[in-house]
N, C-alpha and C positions, 0 to 999 in steps of 0.2 A: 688621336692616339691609337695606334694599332701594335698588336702583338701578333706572331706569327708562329704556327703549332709546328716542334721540333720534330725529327725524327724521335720516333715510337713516346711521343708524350699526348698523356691523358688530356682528357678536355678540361677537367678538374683542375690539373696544374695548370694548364693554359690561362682559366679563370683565375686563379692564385695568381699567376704572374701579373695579368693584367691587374685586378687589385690594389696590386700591391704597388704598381707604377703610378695608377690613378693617385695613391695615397702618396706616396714619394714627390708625384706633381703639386698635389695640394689642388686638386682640380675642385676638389667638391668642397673643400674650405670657400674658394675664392665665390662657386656657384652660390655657395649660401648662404655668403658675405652680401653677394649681389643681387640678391632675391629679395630684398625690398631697399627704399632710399632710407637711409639714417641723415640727417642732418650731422652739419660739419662739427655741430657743438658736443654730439652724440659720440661722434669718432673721437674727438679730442677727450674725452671723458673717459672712454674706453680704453685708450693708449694711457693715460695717466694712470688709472688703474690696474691693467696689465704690468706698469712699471711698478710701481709701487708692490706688486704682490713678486714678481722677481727680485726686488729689494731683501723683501721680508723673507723672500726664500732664500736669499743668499746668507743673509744674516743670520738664521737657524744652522747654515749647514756650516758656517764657520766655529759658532757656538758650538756646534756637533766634536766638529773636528778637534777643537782645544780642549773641551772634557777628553776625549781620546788620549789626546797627549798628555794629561795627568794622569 
């Protein structure tokens, strides 16, 4: 991944850009995903739990939403 310094821009925002592409890519989620071996049972436990906590978050913000509406 490269980034390339604009006319008249600081190195500062140049650093911000690239950052911030890095983080858009998800590069350093997947490095740190990949930085050591989980077992398959491990991932699968992982995703069930991720689900379930999106569940529960949805579920609150409907709740949210219809007290609103009273």
């Amino acid at each position: 991944m490269q980034v390339k310094l604009r006319k008249n821009e600081t190195v500062e925002h140049l650093i911000k850009r690239f950052s911030r592409k890095v983080k858009n890519a998800k590069l350093m989620d997947e490095i740190l995903e990949k930085r050591y071996h989980k077992k398959p049972s491990e991932k699968k436990r992982e995703k069930h739990f991720e689900k379930m906590r999106l569940i529960e978050k949805n579920k609150r913000k409907e709740q949210q939403e219809e007290e609103r509406r009273r």
